[in-house]
Structure formats: C-alpha cells, structure tokens
C-alpha positions as CSV (number, residue, x, y, z in Angstrom):
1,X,-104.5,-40.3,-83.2
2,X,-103.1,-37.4,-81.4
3,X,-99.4,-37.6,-79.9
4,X,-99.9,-39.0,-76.7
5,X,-97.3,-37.0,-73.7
6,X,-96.6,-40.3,-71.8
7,X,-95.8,-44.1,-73.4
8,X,-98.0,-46.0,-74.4
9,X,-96.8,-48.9,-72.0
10,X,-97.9,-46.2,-68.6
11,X,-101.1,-45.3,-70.3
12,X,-102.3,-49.0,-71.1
13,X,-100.9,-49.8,-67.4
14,X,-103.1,-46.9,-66.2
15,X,-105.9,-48.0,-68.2
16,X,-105.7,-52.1,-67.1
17,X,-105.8,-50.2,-63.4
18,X,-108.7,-48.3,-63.7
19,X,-110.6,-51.2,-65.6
20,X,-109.8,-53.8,-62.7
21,X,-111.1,-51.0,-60.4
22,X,-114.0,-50.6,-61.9
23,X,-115.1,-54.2,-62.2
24,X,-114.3,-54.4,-58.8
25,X,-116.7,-51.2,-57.8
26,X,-120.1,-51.6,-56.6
27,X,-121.6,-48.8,-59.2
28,X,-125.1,-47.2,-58.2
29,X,-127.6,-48.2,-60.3
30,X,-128.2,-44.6,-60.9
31,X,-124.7,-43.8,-62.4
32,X,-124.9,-46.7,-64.4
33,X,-126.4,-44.1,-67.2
34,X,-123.3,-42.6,-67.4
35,X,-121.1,-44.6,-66.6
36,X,-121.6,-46.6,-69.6
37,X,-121.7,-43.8,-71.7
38,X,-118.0,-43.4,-70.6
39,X,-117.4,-47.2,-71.4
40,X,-118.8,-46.6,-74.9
41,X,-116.6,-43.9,-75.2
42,X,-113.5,-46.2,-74.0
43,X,-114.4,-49.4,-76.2
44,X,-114.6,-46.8,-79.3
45,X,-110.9,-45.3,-78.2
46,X,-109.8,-49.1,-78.1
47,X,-111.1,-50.5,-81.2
48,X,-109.1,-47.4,-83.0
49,X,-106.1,-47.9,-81.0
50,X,-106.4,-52.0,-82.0
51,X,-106.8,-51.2,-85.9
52,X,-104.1,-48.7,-85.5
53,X,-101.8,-51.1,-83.8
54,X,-102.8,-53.3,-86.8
55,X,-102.7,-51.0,-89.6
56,X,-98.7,-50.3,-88.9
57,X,-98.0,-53.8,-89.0
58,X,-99.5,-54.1,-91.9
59,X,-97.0,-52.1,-93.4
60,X,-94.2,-54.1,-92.7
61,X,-92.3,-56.8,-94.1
62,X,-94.8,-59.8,-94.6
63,X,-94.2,-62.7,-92.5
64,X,-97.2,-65.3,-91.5
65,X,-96.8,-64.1,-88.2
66,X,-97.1,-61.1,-88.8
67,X,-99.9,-61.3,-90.8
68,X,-101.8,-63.3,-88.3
69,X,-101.1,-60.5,-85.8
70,X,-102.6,-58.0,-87.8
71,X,-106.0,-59.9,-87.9
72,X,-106.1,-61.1,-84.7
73,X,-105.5,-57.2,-83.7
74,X,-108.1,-56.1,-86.5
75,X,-110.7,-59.4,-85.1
76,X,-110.4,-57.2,-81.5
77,X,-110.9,-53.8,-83.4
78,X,-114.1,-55.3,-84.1
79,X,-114.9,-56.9,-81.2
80,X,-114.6,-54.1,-79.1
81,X,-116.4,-51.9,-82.0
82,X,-119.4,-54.5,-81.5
83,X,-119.4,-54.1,-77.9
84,X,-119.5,-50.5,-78.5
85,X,-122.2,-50.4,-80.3
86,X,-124.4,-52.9,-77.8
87,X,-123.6,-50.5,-74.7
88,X,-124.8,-47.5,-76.9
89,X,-127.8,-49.5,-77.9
90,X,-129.0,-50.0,-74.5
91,X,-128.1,-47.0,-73.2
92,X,-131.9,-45.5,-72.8
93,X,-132.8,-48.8,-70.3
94,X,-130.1,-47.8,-68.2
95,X,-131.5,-44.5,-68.0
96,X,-134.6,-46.2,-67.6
97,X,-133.6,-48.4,-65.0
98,X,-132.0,-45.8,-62.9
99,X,-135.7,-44.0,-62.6
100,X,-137.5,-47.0,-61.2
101,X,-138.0,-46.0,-57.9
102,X,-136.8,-49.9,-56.2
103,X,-134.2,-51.3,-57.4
C-alpha cells in the first residue's frame, strides 16, 4: 500500500464523511451503475487496509488481546471482501435497472 501524503486519522475521517453523505443522498437510479462500481472499488481498498491493519499486529508481541484484534480485524477484511464481491455480482441489474424506462 502506497505512502499515503496525509494521516491516516484525516483520511478515515474524510472517508466516514463522505460515506454518511452518501447514505444520506437520494442517488438516481441511473447512477446507481456506477456508483456502485465505485463502492466496489471502496470495499476492496477497505478489506486491504483491514488485513493490513491486521497483518502488523500480527507481528507483534503476542498477547490474547492482541490476538483477538488481529481476527476481529482479519473477520472485517472478509466481510467487506464478501460485500465486495456481492456489489460486483449484481452489478449488470443495476445497469439493467437504470434502462427501464419507469422507475
């Protein structure tokens, strides 16, 4: 995972923001398309940002704590992969969706 310019603390703040705004959103049906292709894209970013968080603590010092964090954080990698993988899976019905003509 590349170098990020900003901490991580402002860019999951940033990224709690935009989420909250777009569950908030009333999204056309016909950018729902792409719109989820984006979320795909987002879920994939988080469930390698969760196993990474995971992997590092794995390399510590081994505590029970800490080695319940690590799955919890490696059960949400895969939960997010999973969710991932759904969006993806329907993503031609959205695209068939957004070409009815009522909707």
């Amino acid at each position: 995972m590349a170098e990020s310019v900003l901490p991580a603390t402002v860019v999951t703040a940033h990224l709690a923001a935009c989420a909250e705004s777009l569950a908030g959103a009333e999204l056309p049906v016909a950018d729902m398309a792409e719109a989820v292709g984006h979320l795909v894209a987002g879920q994939e970013h988080i469930s390698a940002a969760l196993t990474g968080l995971a992997a590092r603590l794995a390399r510590g010092p081994v505590s029970e704590e800490r080695a319940a964090l690590v799955e919890v954080l490696r059960a949400a990698a895969a939960a997010s992969s999973h969710a991932a993988e759904a969006l993806a899976a329907g993503g031609h019905l959205f695209e068939s969706v957004a070409n009815e003509t009522s909707f």
